[in-house]
C-alpha positions as CSV (number, residue, x, y, z in Angstrom):
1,X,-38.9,-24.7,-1.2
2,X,-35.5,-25.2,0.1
3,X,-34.4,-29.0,0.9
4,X,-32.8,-30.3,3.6
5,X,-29.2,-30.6,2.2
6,X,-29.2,-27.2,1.2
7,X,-30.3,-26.0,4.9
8,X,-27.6,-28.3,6.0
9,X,-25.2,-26.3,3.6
10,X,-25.8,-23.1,4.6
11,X,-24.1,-23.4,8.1
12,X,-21.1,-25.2,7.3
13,X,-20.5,-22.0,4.3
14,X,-21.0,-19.7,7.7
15,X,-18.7,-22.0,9.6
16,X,-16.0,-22.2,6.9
17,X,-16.2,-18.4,6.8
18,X,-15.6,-17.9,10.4
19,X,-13.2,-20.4,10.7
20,X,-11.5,-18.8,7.9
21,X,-11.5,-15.4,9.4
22,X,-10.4,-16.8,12.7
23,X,-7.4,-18.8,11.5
24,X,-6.7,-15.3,9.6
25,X,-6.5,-13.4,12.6
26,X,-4.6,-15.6,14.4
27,X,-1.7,-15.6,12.0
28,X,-1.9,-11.5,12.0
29,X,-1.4,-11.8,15.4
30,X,1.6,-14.1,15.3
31,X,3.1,-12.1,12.6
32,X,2.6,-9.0,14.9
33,X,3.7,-10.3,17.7
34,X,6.5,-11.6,15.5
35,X,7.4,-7.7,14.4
36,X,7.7,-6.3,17.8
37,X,10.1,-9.2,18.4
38,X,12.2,-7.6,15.9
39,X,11.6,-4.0,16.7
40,X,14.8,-3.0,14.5
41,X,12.6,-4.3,11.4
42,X,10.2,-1.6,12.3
43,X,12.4,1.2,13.2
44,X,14.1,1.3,9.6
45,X,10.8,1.4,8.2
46,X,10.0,4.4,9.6
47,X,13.2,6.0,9.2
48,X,13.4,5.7,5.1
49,X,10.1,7.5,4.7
50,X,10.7,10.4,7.3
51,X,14.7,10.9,5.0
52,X,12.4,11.1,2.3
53,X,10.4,14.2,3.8
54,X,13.8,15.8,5.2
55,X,15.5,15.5,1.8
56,X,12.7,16.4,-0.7
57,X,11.8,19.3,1.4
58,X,14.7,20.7,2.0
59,X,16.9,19.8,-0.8
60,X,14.4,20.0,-3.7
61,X,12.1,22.5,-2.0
62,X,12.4,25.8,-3.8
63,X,13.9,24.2,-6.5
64,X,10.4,22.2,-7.9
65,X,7.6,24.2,-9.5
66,X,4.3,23.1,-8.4
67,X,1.4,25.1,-10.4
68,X,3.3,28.7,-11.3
69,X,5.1,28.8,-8.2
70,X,8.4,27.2,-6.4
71,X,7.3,28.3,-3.2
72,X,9.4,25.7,-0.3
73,X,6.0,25.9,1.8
74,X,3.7,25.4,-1.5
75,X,6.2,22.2,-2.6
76,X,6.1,20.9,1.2
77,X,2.2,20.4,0.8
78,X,2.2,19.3,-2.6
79,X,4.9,16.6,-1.6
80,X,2.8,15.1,1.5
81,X,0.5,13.1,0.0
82,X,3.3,11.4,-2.6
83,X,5.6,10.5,0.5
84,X,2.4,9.2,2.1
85,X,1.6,6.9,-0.9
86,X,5.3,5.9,-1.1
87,X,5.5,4.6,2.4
88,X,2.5,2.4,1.8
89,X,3.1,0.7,-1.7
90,X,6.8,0.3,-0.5
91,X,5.5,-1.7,2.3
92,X,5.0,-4.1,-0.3
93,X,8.6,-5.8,0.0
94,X,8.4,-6.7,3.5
95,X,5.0,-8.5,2.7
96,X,7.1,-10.1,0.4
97,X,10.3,-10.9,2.4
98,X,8.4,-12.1,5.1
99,X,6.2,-14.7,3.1
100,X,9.5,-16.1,1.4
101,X,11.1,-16.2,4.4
102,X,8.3,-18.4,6.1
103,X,8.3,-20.0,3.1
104,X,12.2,-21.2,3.2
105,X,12.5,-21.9,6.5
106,X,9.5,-24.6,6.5
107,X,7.1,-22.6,8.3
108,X,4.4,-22.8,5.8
109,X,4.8,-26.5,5.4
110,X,4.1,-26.8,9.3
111,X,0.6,-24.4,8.8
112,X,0.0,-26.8,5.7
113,X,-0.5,-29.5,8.3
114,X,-2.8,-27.9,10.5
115,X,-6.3,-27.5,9.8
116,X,-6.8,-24.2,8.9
117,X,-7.8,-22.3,6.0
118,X,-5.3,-22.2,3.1
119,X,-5.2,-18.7,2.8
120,X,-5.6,-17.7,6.5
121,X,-1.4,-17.7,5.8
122,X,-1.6,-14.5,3.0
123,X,-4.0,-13.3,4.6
124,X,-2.9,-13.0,8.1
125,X,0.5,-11.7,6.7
126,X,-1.5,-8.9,4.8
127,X,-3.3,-7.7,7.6
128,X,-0.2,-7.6,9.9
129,X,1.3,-5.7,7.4
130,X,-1.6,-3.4,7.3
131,X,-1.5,-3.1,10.9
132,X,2.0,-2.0,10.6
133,X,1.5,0.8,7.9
134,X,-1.1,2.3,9.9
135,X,1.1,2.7,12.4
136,X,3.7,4.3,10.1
137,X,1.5,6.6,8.5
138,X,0.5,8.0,12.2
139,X,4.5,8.7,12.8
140,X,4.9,10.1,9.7
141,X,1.7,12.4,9.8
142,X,3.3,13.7,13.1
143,X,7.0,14.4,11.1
144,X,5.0,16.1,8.3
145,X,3.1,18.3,11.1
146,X,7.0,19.3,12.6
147,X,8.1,20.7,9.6
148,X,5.0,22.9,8.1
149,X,2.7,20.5,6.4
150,X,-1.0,21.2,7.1
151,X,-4.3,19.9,5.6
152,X,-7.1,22.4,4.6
153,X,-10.0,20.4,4.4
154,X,-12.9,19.2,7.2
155,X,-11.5,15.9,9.1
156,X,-14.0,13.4,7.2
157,X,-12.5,14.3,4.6
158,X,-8.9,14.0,5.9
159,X,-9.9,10.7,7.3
160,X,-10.8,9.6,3.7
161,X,-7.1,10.8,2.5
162,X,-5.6,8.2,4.6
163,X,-7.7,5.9,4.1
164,X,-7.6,5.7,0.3
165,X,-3.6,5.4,1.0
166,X,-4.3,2.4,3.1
167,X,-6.3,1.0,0.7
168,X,-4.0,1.2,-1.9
169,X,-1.1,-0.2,0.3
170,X,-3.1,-3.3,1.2
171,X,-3.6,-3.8,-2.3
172,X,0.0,-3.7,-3.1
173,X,0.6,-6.0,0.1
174,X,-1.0,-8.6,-2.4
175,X,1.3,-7.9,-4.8
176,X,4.3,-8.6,-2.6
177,X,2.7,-11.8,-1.4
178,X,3.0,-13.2,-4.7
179,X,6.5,-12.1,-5.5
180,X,7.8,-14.0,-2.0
181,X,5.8,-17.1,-3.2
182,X,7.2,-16.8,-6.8
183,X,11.3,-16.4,-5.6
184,X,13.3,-19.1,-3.6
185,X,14.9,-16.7,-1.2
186,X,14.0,-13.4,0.9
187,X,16.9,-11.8,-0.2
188,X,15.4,-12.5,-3.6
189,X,11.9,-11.6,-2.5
190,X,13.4,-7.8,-1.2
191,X,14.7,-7.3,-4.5
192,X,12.0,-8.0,-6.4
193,X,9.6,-6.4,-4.1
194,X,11.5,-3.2,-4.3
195,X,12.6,-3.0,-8.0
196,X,9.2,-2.4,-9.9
197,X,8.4,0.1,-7.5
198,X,11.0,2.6,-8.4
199,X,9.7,2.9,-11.6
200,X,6.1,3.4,-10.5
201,X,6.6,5.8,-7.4
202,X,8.8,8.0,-9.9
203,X,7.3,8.1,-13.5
204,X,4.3,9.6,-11.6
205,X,2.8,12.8,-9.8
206,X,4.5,12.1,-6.3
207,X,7.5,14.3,-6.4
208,X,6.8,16.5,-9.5
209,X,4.3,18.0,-11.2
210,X,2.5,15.3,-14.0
211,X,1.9,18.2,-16.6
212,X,6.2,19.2,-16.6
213,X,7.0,15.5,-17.3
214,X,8.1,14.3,-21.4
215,X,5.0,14.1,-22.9
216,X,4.9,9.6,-22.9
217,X,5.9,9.5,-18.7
218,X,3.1,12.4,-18.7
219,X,0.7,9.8,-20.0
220,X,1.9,6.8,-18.1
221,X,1.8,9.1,-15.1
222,X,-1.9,10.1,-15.7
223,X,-2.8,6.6,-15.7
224,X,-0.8,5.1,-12.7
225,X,-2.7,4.0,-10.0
226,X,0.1,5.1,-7.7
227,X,-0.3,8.7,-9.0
228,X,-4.6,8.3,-9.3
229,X,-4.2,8.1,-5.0
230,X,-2.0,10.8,-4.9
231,X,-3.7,13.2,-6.5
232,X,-7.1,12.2,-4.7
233,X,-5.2,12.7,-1.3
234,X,-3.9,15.8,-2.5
235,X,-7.8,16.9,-3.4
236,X,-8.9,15.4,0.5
237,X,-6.3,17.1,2.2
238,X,-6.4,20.5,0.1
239,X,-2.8,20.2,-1.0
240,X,-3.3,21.4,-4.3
241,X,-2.2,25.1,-5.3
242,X,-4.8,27.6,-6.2
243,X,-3.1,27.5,-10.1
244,X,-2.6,24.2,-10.1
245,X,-3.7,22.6,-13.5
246,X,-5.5,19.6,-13.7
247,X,-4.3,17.0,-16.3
248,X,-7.1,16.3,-18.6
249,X,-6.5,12.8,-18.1
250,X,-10.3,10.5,-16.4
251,X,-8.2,9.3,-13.7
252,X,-7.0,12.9,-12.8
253,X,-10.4,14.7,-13.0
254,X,-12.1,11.9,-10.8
255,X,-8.9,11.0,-8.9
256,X,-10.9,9.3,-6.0
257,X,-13.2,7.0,-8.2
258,X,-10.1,6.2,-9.8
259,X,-8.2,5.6,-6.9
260,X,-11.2,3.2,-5.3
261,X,-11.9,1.1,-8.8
262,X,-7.6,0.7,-9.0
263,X,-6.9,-0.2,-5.8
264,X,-10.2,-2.7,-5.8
265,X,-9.4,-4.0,-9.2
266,X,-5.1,-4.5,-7.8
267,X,-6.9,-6.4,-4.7
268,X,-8.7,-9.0,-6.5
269,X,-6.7,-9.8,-9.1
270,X,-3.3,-10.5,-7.2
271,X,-4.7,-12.0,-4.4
272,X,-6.8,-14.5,-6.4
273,X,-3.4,-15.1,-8.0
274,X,-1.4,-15.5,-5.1
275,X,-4.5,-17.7,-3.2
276,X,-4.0,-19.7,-6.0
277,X,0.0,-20.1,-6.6
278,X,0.2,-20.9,-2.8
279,X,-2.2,-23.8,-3.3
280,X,-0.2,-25.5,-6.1
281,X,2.9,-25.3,-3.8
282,X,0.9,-26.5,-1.3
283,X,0.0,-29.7,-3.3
């Protein structure tokens, strides 16, 4: 039989929840209102992504083989979904910029004071963030269309494409919000949001096919998260070449399970970290 303390419990758990999800929203929405404030922020973030598209295409197109051919069109599709999952994760330095820069001007110290939930601040950045990808992915869908790209599977399935590669760049979001709450300075925070990334977008299946790569990037590329997305995008939107070999790798034969348990598994574990580091700053 339940006591009377733990019926009393039970809605002040609900009302921390809500309260929690409300202060969340409500910093999402000043950080939104925040980007279209600073509409050149947003601008540059689309055009770095849509260069990628023009230069890969058409400088590298012809010149990449993808399965047994080096068609430009066959290249085009293949190259999609890794420009897609490149504008997402790369997302990931503005979450971090943005969080230092609150961070250094004394912002957060002012949110500290209010009562409101101590991770309503992450949290609210995240989502504006995510809000903000979304929105980029839609513009760069429409680019893609321009120049040739096309999907060959049902729209469910499409649907699930996109949002595997917003899944992922949430995750990654979290990643960023612990790098700006780790460095004293956005300029610092841009740099060290953008630097690992490099490493990761590249030594992967994005741009090149994984099987052509020295045999240990093949490996590190087979078990990339980054690259596990990619492929399962490429799979949703029916991007992959008829002759296009599958690396034997788990995360390459079940690219969408993979994707799901990576990006889950990136999720939890960096924003449990960065919950915490912004409490001990916080003390």
């Amino acid at each position: 039989m339940s006591t009377v303390a733990e019926h009393a419990a039970r809605p002040q758990r609900r009302g921390r929840v809500a309260q929690s999800v409300m202060d969340s929203l409500v910093m999402a929405q000043r950080n939104l209102i925040r980007m279209t404030r600073i509409p050149e922020v947003v601008l540059f973030g689309l055009i770095q992504p849509i260069m990628f598209v023009v230069l890969f295409t058409y400088v590298f197109g012809g010149s990449i083989q993808v399965g047994g051919s080096l068609s430009q069109a066959a290249y085009r599709e293949f190259l999609m979904a890794g420009i897609f999952a490149q504008t997402v994760t790369f997302a990931t330095a503005g979450a971090s910029a943005g969080i230092a820069e609150d961070m250094h001007k004394g912002l957060v110290d002012r949110f500290r004071s209010l009562p409101m939930a101590r991770g309503a601040v992450l949290t609210g950045r995240t989502l504006a963030d995510f809000v903000q990808t979304a929105l980029t992915l839609v513009v760069l869908s429409g680019v893609a269309l321009l120049i040739g790209w096309r999907t060959h599977e049902n729209f469910g399935s499409v649907l699930a494409g996109f949002g595997l590669l917003l899944l992922l760049g949430y995750a990654f979001s979290w990643i960023g919000a612990l790098i700006g709450l780790l460095v004293r300075t956005p300029e610092a925070a841009t740099s060290g949001g953008l630097i690992w990334l490099f490493p990761l977008t590249f030594i992967s299946n994005a741009f090149v096919d994984s099987n052509r790569l020295p045999t240990v990037f093949r490996h590190i590329a087979e078990w990339n998260p980054f690259s596990t997305t990619v492929q399962a995008c490429r799979e949703l939107f029916g991007n992959l070449p008829p002759d296009f070999v599958t690396p034997d790798a788990w995360p390459m034969r079940h690219p969408i399970w993979a994707s799901i348990i990576w990006s889950l598994l990136i999720l939890v574990v960096f924003r449990t970290l960065a919950v915490r580091r912004y409490r001990k700053s916080a003390v």
